[in-house]
C-alpha positions in Angstrom: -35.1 2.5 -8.6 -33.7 3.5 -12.0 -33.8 0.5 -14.7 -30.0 1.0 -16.1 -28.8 1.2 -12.3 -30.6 -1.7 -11.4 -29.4 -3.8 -14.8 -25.8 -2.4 -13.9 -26.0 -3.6 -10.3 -26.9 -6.7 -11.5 -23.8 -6.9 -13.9 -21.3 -6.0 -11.2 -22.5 -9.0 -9.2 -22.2 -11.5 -12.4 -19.1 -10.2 -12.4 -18.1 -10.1 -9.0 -19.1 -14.1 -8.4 -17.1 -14.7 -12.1 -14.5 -13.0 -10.6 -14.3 -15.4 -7.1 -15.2 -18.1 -9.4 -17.1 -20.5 -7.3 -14.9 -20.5 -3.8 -17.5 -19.9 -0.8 -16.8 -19.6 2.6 -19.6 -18.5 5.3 -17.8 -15.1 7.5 -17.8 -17.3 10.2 -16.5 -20.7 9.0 -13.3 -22.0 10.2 -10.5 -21.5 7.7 -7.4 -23.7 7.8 -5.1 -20.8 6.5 -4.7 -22.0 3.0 -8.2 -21.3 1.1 -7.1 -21.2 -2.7 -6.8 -17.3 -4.4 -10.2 -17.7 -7.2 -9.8 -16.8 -10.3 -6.6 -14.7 -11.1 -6.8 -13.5 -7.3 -10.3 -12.3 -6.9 -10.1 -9.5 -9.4 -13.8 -8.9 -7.3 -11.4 -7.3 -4.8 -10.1 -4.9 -7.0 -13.1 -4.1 -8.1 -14.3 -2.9 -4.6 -11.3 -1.3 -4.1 -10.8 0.8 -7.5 -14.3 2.5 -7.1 -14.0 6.3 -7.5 -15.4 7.6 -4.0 -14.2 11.4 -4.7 -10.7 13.3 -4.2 -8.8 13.2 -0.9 -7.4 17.2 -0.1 -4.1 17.8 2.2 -5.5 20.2 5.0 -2.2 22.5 4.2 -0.7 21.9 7.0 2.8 19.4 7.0 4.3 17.6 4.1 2.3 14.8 1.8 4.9 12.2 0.4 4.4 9.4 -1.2 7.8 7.5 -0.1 9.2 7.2 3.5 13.0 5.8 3.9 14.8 5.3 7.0 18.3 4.2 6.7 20.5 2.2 9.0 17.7 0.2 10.5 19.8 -2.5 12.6 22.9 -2.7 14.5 24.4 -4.6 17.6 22.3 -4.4 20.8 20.1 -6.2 22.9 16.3 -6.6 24.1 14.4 -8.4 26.8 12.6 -11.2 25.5 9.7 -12.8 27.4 10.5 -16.2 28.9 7.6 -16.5 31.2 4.2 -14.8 32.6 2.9 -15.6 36.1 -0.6 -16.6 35.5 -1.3 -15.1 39.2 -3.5 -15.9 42.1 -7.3 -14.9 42.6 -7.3 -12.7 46.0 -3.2 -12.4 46.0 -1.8 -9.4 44.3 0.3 -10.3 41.4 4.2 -10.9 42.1 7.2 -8.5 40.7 8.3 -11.2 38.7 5.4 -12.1 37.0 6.6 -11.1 33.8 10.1 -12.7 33.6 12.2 -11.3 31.0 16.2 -12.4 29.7 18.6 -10.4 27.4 18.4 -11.2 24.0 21.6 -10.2 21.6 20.9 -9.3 18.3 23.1 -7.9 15.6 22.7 -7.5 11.4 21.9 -4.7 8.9 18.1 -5.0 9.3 17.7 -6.3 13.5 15.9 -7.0 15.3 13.4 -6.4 11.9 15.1 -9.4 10.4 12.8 -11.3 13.0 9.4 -12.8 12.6 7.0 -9.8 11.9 3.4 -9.7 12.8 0.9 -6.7 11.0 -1.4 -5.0 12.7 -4.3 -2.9 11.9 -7.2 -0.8 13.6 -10.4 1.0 12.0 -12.1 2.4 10.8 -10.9 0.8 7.7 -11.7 -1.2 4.4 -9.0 -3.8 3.5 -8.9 -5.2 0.1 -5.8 -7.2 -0.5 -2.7 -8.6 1.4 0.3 -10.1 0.0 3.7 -10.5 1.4 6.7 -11.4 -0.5 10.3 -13.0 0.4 13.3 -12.5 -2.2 14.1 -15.7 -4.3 16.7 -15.9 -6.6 15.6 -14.0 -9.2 12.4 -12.5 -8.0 10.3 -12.3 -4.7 7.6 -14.9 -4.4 4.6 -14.4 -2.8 4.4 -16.9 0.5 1.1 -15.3 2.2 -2.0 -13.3 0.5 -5.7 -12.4 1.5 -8.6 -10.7 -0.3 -12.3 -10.8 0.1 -12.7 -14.0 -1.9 -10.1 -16.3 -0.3 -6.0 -16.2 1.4 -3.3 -18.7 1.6 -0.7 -18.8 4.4 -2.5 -16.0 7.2 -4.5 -16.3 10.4 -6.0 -13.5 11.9 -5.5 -12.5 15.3 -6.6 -10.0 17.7 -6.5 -9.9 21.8 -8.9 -10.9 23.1 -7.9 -14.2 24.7 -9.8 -15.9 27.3 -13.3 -15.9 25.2 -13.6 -17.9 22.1 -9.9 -18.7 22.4 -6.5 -17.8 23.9 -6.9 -17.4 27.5 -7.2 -14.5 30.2 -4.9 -14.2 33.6 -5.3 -11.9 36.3 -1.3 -11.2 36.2 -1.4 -11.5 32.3 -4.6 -10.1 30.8 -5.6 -11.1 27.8 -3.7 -13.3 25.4 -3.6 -13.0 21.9 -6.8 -15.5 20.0 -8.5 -15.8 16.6 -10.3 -13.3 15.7 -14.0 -13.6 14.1 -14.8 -12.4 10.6 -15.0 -8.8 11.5 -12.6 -9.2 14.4 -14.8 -7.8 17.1 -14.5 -11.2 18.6 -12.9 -13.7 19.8 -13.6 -17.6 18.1 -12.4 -21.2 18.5 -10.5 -21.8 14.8 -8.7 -19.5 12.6 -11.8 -17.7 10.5 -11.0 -15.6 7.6 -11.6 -12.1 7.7 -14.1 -9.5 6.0 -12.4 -6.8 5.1 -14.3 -4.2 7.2 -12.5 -3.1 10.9 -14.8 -1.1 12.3 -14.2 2.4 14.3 -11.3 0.9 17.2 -11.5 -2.5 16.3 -7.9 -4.0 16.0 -6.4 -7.3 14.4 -2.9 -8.9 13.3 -2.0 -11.4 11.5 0.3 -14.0 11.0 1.5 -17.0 8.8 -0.8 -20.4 9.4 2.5 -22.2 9.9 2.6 -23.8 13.4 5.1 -23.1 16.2 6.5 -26.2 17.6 7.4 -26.6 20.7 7.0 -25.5 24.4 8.0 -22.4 26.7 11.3 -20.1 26.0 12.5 -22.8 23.9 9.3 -23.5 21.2 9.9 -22.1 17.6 8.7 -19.0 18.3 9.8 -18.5 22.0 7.7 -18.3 25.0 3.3 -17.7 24.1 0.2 -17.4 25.8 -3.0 -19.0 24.6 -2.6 -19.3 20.2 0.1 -18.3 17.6 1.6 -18.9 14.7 4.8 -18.1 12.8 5.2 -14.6 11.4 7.5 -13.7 8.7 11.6 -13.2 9.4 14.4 -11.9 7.3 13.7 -9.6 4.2 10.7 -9.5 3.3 7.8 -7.5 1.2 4.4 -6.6 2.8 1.2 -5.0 0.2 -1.6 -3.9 1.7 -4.5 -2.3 -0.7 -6.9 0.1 1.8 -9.1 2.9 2.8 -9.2 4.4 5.7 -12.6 6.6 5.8 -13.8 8.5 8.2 -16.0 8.0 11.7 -18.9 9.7 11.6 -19.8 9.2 15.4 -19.1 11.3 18.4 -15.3 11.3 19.3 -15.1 10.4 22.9 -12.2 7.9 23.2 -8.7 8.4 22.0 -9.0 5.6 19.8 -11.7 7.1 18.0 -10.9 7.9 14.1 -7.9 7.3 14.2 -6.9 4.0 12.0 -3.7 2.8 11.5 -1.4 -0.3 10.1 1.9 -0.9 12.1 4.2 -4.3 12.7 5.7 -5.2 15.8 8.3 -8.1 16.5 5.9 -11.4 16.6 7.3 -12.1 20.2 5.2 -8.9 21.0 1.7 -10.5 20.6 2.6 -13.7 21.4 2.7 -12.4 25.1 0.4 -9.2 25.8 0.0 -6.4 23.1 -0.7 -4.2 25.8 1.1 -5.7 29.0 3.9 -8.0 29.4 6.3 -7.4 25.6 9.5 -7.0 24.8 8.4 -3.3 23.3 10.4 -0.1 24.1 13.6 1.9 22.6 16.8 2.6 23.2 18.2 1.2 26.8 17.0 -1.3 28.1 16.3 -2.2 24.5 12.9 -2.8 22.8 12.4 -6.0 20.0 11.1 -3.9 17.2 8.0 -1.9 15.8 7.1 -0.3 12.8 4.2 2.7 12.7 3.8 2.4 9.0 0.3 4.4 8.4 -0.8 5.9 11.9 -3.4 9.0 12.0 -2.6 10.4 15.8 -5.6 11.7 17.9 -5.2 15.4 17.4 -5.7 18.3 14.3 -4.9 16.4 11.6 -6.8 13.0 11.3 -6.3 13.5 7.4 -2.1 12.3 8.5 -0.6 9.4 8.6 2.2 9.5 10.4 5.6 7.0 10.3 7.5 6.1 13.2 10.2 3.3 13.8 11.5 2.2 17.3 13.8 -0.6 18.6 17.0 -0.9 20.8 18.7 1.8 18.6 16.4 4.2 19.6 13.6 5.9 17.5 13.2 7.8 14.6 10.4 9.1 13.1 8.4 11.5 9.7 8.0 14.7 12.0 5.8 17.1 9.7 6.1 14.9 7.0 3.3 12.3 6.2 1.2 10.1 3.8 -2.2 11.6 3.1 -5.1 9.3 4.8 -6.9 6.9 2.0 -10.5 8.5 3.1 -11.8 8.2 -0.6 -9.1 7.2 -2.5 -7.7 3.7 -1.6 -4.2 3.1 -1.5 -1.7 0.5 -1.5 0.8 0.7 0.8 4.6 -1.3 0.3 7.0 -1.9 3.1 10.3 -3.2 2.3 12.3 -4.1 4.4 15.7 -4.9 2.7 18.5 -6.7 3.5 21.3 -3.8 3.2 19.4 -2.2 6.3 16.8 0.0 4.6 13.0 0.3 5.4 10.8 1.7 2.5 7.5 2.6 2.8 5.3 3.9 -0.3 2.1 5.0 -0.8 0.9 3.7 -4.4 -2.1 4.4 -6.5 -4.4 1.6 -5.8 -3.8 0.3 -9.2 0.3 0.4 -9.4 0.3 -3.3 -7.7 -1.6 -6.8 -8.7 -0.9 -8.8 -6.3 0.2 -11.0 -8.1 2.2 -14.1 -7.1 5.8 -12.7 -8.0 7.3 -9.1 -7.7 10.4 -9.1 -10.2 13.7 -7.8 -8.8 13.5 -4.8 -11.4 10.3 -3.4 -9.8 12.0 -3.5 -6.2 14.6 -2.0 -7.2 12.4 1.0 -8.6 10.3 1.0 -5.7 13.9 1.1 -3.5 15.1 4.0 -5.2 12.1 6.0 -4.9 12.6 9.0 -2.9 10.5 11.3 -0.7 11.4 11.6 3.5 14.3 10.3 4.0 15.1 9.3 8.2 17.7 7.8 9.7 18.3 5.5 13.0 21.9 6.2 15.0 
């Protein structure tokens, strides 16, 4: 080993534990959803995520943007909500009314996305920084943030219910439940996350903020197992990431192909995959967002942007944000109260994190323009 690398190596971790001041927390120790931000926000994560890995290349195929709008997001309709799951019966086959459903109205410039959102993620993927933002009156404040030295306000999630936590019925599957460090697992408390997903692995998250309350009529409408509120009305999500590549053999769909989307929060308070009130157009579907998706296919260098709900669906065709293989990037999604979604793709230094966004920069960030889409 080379003296100067060594001494430098050395330097970066004085300045990484400076950085995180002295806040410690083991990967796998419970975290009550409000561990303090160290020292100016961890500036250690930033220091992870600003390394130079090398140049990310379109593969000339489709159209690279760095801005995504879709216009007249919301509307007047309806979706099926959730009100109950029949747990089921060992040795009986599980009833056609196991999942019970009843019509939910909605109506307003941004719905059903002015509901409680949850975010979701899948690797392979390195994540750096989280921060979401509601307006105030003269800027938007930041009510929930993570990075790899501490968060305030988020508890990670992923589906696995029935092991550490949650719970598993034959009719239901598995229920949503806190998610270990690396979220390969399902654990008892709320534990703060990593920052690596590996190759398939999937989490959400959501505020630490309780629901109160029981059944169809609790705060958050009918659950299964654990949940917490997610994050309604206009709103501001940051997300700092890379998304390299998997080196293994590609034998599953899910293989390589990472992505960040947010459906409605009544979606994984039921069954991700089972019993939701997903879908679009007639009979109605409660709201999802495909912000950063790379599809199984040709292009795994794509990330693709596709919005559905009651409305119907919309979505970036040919057009797409270039996968953050080398080169992190922070990602913004607005989601304004006029009725427009905005999604960017930033240089991973454009954003701090910080614990205010002024009204000026949204408005710049708003009138960026790149794809422009459009729901009916």
């Amino acid at each position: 080993m080379k003296s100067g690398w060594k001494l430098s190596m050395i330097a970066l971790s004085a300045l990484l534990q400076s950085a995180c001041g002295t806040t410690t927390l083991s990967e796998d120790a419970p975290d009550d959803g409000a561990v303090p931000l160290a020292a100016a926000d961890c500036a250690a994560g930033n220091t992870a995520a600003l390394q130079d890995l090398g140049d990310d290349v379109p593969d000339g195929t489709g159209t690279p943007v760095t801005a995504m709008t879709i216009k007249n997001v919301g509307g007047t309709g309806s979706y099926e909500r959730v009100t109950h799951m029949v747990p089921g019966v060992w040795g009986q086959a599980c009833p056609s009314n196991a999942c019970q459903k009843a019509t939910t109205p909605v109506s307003g410039a941004l719905a059903p996305f002015n509901e409680e959102l949850t975010v979701n993620f899948r690797g392979p993927m390195e994540l750096y920084d989280i921060a979401v933002y509601r307006p105030d009156a003269s800027s938007w404040k930041r009510v929930s943030s993570w990075n790899r030295c501490g968060s305030t306000n988020l508890t990670f999630f992923n589906n696995l219910g029935g092991t550490g936590s949650g719970e598993w019925t034959l009719c239901g599957g598995n229920s949503q439940s806190y998610a270990s460090a690396d979220a390969k697992t399902a654990v008892a408390a709320p534990t703060r996350f990593n920052g690596t997903l590996e190759n398939r692995v999937e989490m959400n998250i959501l505020s630490d903020e309780p629901c109160n309350g029981t059944g169809d009529a609790s705060e958050c409408g009918f659950y299964r197992g654990v949940t917490r509120h997610g994050w309604a009305g206009a709103k501001i999500f940051a997300i700092r990431v890379r998304m390299p590549r998997y080196t293994g053999p590609i034998t599953e769909y899910y293989d390589d192909v990472p992505a960040i989307w947010m459906l409605n929060a009544r979606v994984v308070r039921t069954a991700q995959y089972g019993c939701n009130c997903r879908g679009m157009g007639s009979p109605g579907g409660c709201g999802e967002l495909d912000v950063a998706e790379v599809i199984h296919g040709e292009h795994p260098m794509h990330a693709t942007s596709t919005l559905y709900s009651f409305e119907g669906a919309t979505g970036s065709g040919p057009n797409y944000f270039m996968r953050p293989v080398k080169e992190s990037a922070t990602f913004i999604v607005i989601f304004d109260a006029s009725g427009k979604v905005q999604m960017l793709r930033l240089r991973p230094d454009a954003f701090d994190f910080g614990d205010s966004v002024s009204n000026a920069t949204v408005s710049t960030w708003l009138a960026m323009t790149g794809h422009t889409m459009s729901m009916p």
